[in-house]
Every structure is written in structure tokens, then in C-alpha cells.
C-alpha positions in Angstrom: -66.9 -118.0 38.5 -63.3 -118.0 38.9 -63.4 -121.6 40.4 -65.7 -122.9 37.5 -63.1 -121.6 35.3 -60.0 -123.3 36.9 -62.2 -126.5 36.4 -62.7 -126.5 32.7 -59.0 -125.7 32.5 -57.8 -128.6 34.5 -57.1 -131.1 32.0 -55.2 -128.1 30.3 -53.1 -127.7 34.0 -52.7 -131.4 33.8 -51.0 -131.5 30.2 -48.7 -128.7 30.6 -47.2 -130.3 34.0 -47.0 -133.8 32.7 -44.9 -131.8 29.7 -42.8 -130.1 31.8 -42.7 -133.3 34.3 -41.3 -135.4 31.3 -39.3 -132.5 29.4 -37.1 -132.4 32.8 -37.0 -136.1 33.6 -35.6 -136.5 29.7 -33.4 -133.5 30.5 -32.0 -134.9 33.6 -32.0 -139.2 32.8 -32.9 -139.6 29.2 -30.9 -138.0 25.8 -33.0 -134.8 25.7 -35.0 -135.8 23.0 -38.4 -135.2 24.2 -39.2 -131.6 22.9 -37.3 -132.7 19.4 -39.7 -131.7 16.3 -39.3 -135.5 15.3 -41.1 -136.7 18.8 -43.5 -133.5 18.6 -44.6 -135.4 15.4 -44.7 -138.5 16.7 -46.8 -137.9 19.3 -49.3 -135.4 17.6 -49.8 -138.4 14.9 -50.4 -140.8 18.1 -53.0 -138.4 19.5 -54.2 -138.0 16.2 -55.3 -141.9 16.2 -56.9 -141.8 19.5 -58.7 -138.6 18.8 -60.9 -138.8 16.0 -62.6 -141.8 17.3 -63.2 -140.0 20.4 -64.8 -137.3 19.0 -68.0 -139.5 18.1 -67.2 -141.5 21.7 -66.8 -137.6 23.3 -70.9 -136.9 21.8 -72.1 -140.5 23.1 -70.9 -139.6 26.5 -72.4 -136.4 26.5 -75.9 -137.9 25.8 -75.2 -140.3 28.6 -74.0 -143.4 27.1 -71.2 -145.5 26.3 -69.6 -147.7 23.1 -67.4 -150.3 24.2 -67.5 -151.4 20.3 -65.4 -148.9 18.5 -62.5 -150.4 19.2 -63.1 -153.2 17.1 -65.7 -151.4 15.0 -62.5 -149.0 14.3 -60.5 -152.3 13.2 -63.1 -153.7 11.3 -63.9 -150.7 9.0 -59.9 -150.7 8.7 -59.6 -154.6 7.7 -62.2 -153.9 4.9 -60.3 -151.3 4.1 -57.5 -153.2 3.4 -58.9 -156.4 1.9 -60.7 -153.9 -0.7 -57.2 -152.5 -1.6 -55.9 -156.3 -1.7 -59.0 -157.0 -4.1 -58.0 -153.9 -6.2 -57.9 -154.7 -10.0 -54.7 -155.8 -11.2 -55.2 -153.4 -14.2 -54.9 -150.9 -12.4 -51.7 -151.2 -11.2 -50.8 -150.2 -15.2 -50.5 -146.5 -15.2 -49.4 -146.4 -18.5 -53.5 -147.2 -19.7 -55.5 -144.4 -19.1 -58.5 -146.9 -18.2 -56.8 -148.6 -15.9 -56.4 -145.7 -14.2 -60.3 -144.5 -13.9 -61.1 -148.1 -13.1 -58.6 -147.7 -10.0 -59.7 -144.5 -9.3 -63.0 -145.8 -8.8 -62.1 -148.7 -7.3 -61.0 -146.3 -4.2 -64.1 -144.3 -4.0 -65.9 -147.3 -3.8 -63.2 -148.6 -1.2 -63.6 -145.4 0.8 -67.6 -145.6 0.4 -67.4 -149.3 1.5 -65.5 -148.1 4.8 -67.8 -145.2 5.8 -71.0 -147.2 5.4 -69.5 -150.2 7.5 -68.7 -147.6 10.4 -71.9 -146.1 9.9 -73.9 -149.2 10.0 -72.0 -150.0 13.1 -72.9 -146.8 15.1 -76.6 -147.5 13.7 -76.5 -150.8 15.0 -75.6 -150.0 18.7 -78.1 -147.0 18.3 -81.1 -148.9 17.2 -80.5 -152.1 19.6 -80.2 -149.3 23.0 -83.3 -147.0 21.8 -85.4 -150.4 20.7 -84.5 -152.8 23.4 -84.0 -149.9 26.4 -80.9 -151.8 27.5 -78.7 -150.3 29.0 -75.4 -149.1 26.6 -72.8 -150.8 28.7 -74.6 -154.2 27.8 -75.6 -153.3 23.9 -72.4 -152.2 23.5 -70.4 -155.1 24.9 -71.9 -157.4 23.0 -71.7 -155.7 19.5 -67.9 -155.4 20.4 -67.8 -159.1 20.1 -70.0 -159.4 17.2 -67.9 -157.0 15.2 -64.4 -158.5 16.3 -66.0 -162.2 14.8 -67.3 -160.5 11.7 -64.0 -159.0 11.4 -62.2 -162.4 12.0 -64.4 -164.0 9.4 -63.6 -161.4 6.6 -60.2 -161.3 7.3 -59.9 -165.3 7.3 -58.5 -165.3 11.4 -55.6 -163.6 10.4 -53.7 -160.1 9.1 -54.7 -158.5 5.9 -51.7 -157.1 3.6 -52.5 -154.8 0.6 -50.0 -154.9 -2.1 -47.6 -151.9 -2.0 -48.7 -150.7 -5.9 -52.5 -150.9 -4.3 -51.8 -148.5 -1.7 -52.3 -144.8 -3.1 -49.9 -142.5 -2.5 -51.8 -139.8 -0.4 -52.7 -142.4 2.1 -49.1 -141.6 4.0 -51.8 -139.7 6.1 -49.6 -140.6 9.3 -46.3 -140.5 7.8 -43.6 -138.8 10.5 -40.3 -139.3 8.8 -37.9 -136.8 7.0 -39.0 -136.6 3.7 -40.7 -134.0 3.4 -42.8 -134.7 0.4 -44.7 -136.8 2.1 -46.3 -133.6 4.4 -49.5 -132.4 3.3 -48.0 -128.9 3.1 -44.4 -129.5 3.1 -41.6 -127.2 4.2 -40.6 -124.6 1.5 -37.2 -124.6 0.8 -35.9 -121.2 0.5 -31.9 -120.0 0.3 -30.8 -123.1 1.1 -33.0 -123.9 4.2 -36.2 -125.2 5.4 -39.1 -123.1 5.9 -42.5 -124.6 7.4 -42.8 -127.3 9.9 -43.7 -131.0 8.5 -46.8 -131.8 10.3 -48.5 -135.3 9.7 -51.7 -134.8 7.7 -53.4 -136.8 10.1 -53.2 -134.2 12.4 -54.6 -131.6 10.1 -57.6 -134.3 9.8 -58.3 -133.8 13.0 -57.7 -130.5 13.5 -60.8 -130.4 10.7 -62.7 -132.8 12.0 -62.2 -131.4 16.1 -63.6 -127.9 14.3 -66.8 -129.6 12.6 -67.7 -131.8 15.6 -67.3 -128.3 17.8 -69.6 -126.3 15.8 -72.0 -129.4 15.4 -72.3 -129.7 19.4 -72.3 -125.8 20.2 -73.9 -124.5 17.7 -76.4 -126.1 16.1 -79.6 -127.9 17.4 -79.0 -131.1 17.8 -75.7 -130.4 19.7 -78.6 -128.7 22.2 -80.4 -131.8 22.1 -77.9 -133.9 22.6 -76.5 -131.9 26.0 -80.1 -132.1 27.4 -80.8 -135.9 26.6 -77.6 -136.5 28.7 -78.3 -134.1 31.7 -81.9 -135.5 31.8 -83.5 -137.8 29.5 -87.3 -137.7 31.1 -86.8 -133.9 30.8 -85.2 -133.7 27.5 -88.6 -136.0 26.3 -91.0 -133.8 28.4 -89.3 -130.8 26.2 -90.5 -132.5 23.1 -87.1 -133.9 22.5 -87.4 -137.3 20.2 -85.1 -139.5 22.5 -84.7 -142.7 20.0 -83.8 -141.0 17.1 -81.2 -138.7 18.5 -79.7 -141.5 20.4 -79.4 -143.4 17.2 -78.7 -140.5 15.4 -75.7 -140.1 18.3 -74.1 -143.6 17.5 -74.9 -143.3 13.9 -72.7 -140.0 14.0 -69.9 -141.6 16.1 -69.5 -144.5 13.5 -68.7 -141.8 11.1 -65.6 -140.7 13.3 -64.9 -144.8 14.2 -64.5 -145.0 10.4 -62.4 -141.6 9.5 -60.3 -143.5 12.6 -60.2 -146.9 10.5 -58.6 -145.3 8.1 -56.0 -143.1 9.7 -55.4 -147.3 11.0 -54.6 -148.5 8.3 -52.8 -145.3 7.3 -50.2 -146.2 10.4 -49.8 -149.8 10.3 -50.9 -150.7 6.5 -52.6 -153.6 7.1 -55.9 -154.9 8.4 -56.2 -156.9 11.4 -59.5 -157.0 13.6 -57.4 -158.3 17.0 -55.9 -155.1 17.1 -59.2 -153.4 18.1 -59.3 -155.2 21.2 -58.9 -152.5 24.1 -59.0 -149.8 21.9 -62.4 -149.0 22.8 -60.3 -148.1 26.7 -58.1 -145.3 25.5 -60.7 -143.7 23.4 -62.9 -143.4 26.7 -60.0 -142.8 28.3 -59.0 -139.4 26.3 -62.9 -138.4 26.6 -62.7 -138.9 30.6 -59.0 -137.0 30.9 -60.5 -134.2 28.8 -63.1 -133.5 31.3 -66.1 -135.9 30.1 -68.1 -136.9 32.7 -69.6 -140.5 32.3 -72.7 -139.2 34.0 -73.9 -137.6 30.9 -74.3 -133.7 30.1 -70.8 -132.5 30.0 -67.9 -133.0 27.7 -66.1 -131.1 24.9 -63.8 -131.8 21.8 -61.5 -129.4 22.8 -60.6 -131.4 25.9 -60.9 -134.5 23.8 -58.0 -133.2 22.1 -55.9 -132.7 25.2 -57.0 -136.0 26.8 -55.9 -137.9 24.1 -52.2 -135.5 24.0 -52.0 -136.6 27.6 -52.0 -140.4 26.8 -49.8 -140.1 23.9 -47.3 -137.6 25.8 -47.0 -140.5 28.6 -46.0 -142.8 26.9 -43.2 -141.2 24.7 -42.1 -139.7 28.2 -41.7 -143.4 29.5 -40.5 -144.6 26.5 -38.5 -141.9 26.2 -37.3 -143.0 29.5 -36.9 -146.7 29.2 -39.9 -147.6 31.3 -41.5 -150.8 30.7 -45.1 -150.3 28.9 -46.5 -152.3 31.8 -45.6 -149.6 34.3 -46.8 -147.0 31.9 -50.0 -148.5 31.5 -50.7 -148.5 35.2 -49.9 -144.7 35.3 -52.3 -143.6 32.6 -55.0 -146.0 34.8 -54.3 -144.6 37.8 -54.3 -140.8 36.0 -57.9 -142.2 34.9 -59.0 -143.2 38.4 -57.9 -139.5 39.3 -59.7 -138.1 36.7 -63.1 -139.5 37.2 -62.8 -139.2 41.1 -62.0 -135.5 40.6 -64.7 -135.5 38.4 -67.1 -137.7 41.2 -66.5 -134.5 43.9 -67.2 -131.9 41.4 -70.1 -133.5 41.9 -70.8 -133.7 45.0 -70.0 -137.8 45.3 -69.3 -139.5 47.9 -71.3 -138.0 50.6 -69.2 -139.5 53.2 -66.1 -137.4 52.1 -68.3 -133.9 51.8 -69.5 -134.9 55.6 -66.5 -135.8 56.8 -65.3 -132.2 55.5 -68.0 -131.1 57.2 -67.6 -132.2 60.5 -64.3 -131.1 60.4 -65.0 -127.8 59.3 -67.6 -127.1 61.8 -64.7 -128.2 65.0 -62.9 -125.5 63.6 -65.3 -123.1 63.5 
């Protein structure tokens, strides 16, 4: 029991040392800024990015596939996102007419509408080609991830969408990380002359939300049930009067819903819309879902360790960058920390036999 424990708490073990790794490598070589408030926010905002898209990625790997299009899904819902905003009526950039103002206000809801169907109608896409077709995800997948980047290219003319400044509401600052404290979704009181509070990016608070929902949903309801038992076994999750197709295209449909809410923190960061940028996302969403214990076998995975994957990614690289390491060697130390991961992940399982007879054989000279 004890040893199952010390397994679900290993990506846990594996945050807390990198922190500490990086905390005294800043102390010791760098300026000592790595446990600053400004870099805690920083890189709680940079998880924040990474994780709610791999929330819905964290579900399609417990049912036992894979979405190598959210990456660019992610971009696209963001690039129509900000080509809506661009589009925005120029009345309504008059806040002196109270029409103006409605017609804006609507203008967004349709805008925000627009975005969650398009991520939606992605995730129903890949769900209804894998259940229809039986292809594999991998394949489905790979090829939607193409078909999304074009159609992203196409609406955004080949090149970067800019939203006018007035367009841009106020309240999406969602991943704002700077001093003025306004700009916090629950700012810092000040109080005799001082600060009291922390200023915590509301993205962060979105995911915090979102992490919450997505928990209850996969522990606590049914189709959290279902989905745990299409990934251990399909042929026995069908033989227990499970209906296959429509959770699996129920699964992607659901995950689109995070690859938008993730569009939109995108935008929120960068303000502008360009669908190149979602190439190789699709890796470090995996990745975080992998690092927080996922296996890519199917059956096991949680959004807790989501959550703590993607603060391991983040944390590395503000350590290196922190650090002055090139982002060439820190990406080769967050791949090999993925090999790692999924080999740990192979012997919990028993895989490869070689090694477990090997250990056998040695064991037995001993004995």
C-alpha cells in the first residue's frame, strides 16, 4: 500500500526536488530571483497555458488515445478569436453611445461563442473520424493537426492577426503578471499604507476552476467511470454495456472545450492570432499529462498531476532561463525528464521483460 502510495506521489517528489534543485543553483550562480513573487507569477501563468489544454488531453489519455491536433486546434480557436475582435464594429469603440456599447457587448459573446464552438467542432471532429473509421488516434489525429494549421493559415491570410487595442476588452488581461495591481482578478488590499493579498494571474484562478470541474467530472460522476474503463479495456468496457463511439467522441468533443478555454488564455498572453504558433504545442500538453503520471497505455491519469506536470515544465525553464542556459539545452532536459517518465511508467508495468528477468536472475544468485 505504502509503495502504491509513493507512486502516485512521484511526480509530486519530482517537482519539489527540481524546486529546490533550481532555488540553489539560482542561489549559488544566478541573482536569487527564482523564489521572487514576480517569477512565482510568471511561472504559475506559464503552467496555467499548458494546463488547461491538458486537462481535456489528460481525459483522452485516460480512455486510451491521443490528440496530436490541439496544438494547432488551440491556435486556431485563438486566431478566430482575434480576427472577430479585428472585425469588431467600429461603433463600438464609442463609449459615449449607449448602443454602441450593447452592440459591442454582443459582438463579444458572439466572439466568445464563435471560439467555443470552433474548439468544440474540432474535438468532434477527431472523435467522429476515430469511432467511424476505427483508425487508430495517432493517425486521425495527425492528420486533423494539419488540416486545422491550413484552415487556420487560410483565415488568417498566411500571416499574424492583430486586434486593435480599443477592440480588446479590458478583462481579457487574464494572464497579465506585472505590478499594477488592478489588473489582478482580486487585487491586493491596501491597508495602512501597505499591501495586503498576493496578485495572482486570473488565469490561474481559471484553472484552478476548471482543474476542480474536470476532477469531479472524472471521479465522480458516470462518465468519468466510463471513461477509466474504456481506457483500461475497451472489449470489456463494451461487453459492460458501455457505448464505446459515443463516449470516445463525447471524450474529444469535451477536450475541444478545454483546447478552446486554452485559445483564449492565448490570445490573452500574446494578443494576437497566429496559427504557426500551434505547431509543437500539441508536445508539451502530452508532455505535462505524461510528467503528472498519465500513462499512454490508457486507464490511469489525473488532473491533479496534470497540474504538477505542467509546473514541472514551466519551473524548468525559468530555472534555466533563470540561469542563462540556452533554450536548446533546456529543451533536451525536459525530453529526456519525459523519456524518464514514461520508462518509469513502462516498469510500473511490468515492461520490458528482459529487465524484470535480468533482476531475476540476479536475485536468485544471491539467494
Amino acid at each position: 500500500m505504502l509503495n502504491k502510495q509513493l507512486w502516485k506521489l512521484g511526480p509530486l517528489i519530482a517537482l519539489i526536488f527540481i524546486l529546490v534543485f533550481f532555488w540553489a543553483a539560482d542561489y549559488t550562480w544566478g541573482q536569487g530571483q527564482f523564489l521572487s513573487w514576480r517569477n512565482f507569477r510568471v511561472i504559475t501563468n506559464s503552467a496555467a497555458l499548458i494546463a488547461v489544454p491538458a486537462f481535456g488531453m489528460t481525459i483522452i489519455i485516460i480512455s486510451g488515445g491521443i490528440d496530436l491536433s490541439a496544438g494547432t486546434a488551440l491556435t486556431l480557436c485563438g486566431t478566430t478569436l482575434a480576427l472577430m475582435l479585428k472585425h469588431a464594429p467600429n461603433a463600438a469603440i464609442d463609449a459615449a453611445a449607449a448602443s454602441s456599447t450593447v452592440d459591442f457587448s454582443l459582438w463579444i459573446a458572439l466572439t466568445l461563442l464563435l471560439m467555443m464552438a470552433t474548439g468544440a467542432a474540432c474535438g468532434l471532429i477527431n472523435g467522429a473520424l476515430i469511432s467511424a473509421t476505427k483508425v487508430v488516434p495517432f493517425i486521425v489525429t495527425l492528420g486533423t493537426m494539419t488540416i486545422y494549421l491550413g484552415i487556420g493559415q487560410i483565415l488568417a491570410g498566411e500571416s499574424t492577426v492583430y486586434a486593435p487595442k480599443e477592440n480588446i476588452p479590458d478583462w481579457l488581461s487574464l494572464c497579465y503578471t506585472g505590478r499594477i495591481a488592478d489588473n489582478y482578478l482580486i487585487p491586493p488590499v491596501n491597508l495602512f499604507g501597505s499591501e495586503i493579498g498576493f496578485k495572482i494571474p486570473s488565469s490561474v484562478f481559471i484553472t484552478l476552476i476548471l482543474a476542480a470541474s474536470a476532477g469531479v467530472l472524472m471521479r465522480h460522476t458516470v462518465f468519468g467511470r466510463n471513461v477509466f474503463a474504456l481506457g483500461s479495456s475497451e472489449s470489456t468496457a463494451r461487453l459492460c454495456g458501455i457505448n464505446a463511439p459515443l463516449t470516445i467522441v463525447s471524450v474529444y468533443t469535451l477536450a475541444g472545450f478545454f483546447v478552446a478555454i486554452g485559445g483564449l488564455l492565448y490570445f490573452a498572453d500574446v494578443k494576437n492570432g497566429n496559427p504557426s504558433d500551434g505547431t509543437g504545442k500539441e508536445l508539451e500538453i502530452i508532455a505535462a499529462v505524461v510528467l503528472g503520471g498519465g500513462s499512454l497505455s490508457g486507464g490511469r491519469g489525473s488532473i491533479i498531476g496534470t497540474m504538477i506536470g505542467a509546473l514541472i515544465i514551466t519551473v524548468i525553464r525559468s530555472g534555466c532561463g533563470l540561469l542563462s542556459i540556452p533554450n536548446t539545452y533546456t529543451l533536451i532536459i525536459i525530453g529526456c525528464i519525459i523519456i524518464i517518465a514514461v520508462v518509469v511508467d513502462q516498469l510500473r508495468h511490468g515492461s520490458p521483460e528482459w529487465f524484470f528477468r535480468l533482476i531475476s536472475r540476479k536475485s536468485s544468485r544471491y539467494s
